[in-house]
Kinemage of the C-alpha trace (Angstrom):
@kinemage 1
@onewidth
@group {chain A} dominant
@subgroup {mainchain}
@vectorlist {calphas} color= white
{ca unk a 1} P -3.776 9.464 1.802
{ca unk a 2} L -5.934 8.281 4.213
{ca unk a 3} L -7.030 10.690 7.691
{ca unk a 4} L -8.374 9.398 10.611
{ca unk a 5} L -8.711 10.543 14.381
{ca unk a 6} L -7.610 8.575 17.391
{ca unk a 7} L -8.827 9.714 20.984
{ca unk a 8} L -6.303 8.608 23.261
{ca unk a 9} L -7.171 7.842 27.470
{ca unk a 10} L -3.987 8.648 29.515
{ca unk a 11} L -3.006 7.261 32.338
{ca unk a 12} L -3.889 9.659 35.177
{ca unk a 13} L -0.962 12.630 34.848
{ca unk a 14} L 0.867 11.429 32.030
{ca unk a 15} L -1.146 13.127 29.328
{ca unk a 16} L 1.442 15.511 28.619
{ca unk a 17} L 4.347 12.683 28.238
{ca unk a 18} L 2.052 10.636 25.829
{ca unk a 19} L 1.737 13.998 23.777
{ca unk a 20} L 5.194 14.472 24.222
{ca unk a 21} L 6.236 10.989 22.994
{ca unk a 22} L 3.817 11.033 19.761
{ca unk a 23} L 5.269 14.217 18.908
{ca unk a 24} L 8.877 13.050 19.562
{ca unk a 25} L 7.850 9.741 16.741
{ca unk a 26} L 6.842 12.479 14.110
{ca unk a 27} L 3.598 10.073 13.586
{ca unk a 28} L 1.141 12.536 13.965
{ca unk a 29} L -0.312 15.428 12.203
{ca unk a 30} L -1.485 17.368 14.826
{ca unk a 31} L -2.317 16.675 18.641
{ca unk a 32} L -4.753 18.593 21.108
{ca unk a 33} L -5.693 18.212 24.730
{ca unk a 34} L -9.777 17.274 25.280
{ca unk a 35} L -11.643 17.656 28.129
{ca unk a 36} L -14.256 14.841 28.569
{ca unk a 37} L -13.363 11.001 28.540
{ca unk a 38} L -10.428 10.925 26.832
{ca unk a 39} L -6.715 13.250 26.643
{ca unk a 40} L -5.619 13.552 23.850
{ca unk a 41} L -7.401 14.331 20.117
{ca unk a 42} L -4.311 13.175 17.400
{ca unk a 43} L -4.946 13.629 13.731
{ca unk a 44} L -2.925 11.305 11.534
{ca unk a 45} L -2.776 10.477 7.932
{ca unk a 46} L -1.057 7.592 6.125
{ca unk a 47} L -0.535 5.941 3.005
{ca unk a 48} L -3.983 4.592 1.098
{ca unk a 49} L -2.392 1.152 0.587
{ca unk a 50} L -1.552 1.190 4.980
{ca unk a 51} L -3.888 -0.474 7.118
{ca unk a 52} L -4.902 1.767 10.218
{ca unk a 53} L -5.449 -0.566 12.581
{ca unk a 54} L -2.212 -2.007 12.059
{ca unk a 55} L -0.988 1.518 12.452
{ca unk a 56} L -2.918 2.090 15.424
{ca unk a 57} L -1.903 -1.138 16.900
{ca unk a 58} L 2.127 -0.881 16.001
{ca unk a 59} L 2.511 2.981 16.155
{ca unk a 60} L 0.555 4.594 18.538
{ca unk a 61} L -0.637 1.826 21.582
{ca unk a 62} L 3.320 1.466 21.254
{ca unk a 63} L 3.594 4.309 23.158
{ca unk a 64} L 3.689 4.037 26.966
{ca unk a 65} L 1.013 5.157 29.615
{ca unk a 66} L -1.881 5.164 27.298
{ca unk a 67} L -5.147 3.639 29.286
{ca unk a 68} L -7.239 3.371 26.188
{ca unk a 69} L -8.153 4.476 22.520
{ca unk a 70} L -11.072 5.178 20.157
{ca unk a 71} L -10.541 5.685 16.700
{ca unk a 72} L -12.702 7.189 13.943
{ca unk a 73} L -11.674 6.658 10.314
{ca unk a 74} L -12.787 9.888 7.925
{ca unk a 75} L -13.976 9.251 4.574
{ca unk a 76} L -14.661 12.780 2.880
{ca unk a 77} L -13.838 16.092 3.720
{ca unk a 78} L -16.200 19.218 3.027
């Protein structure tokens, strides 16, 4: 399995729908509200032979009234 983080921008006021939604998809692992630039921290895993950024681009932008995203792909965990 592979983990990686995705920082999700809301459109203003709809942060808790966008949660909401990626709940709702069971696509994520685990979701938290951020203060700062973006909304949202989402943890998700998937499949070593699945390509995140198709992910990303297929599963998540999918999901209405989100502004922008910044992913960070994890490679070891201590």
């Amino acid at each position: 399995m592979k983990t990686f983080f995705v920082q999700i921008k809301c459109e203003l006021g709809k942060a808790y729908e966008v949660a909401s939604a990626l709940a709702d998809a069971e696509i994520a692992s685990e979701i938290y509200s951020t203060a700062g630039n973006y909304d949202l921290l989402v943890k998700f895993y998937v499949d070593d032979e699945e390509d995140i950024g198709h992910f990303v681009n297929e599963r998540v932008h999918a999901i209405g009234n989100i502004k922008d995203t910044f992913t960070t792909v994890t490679f070891r965990a201590f």
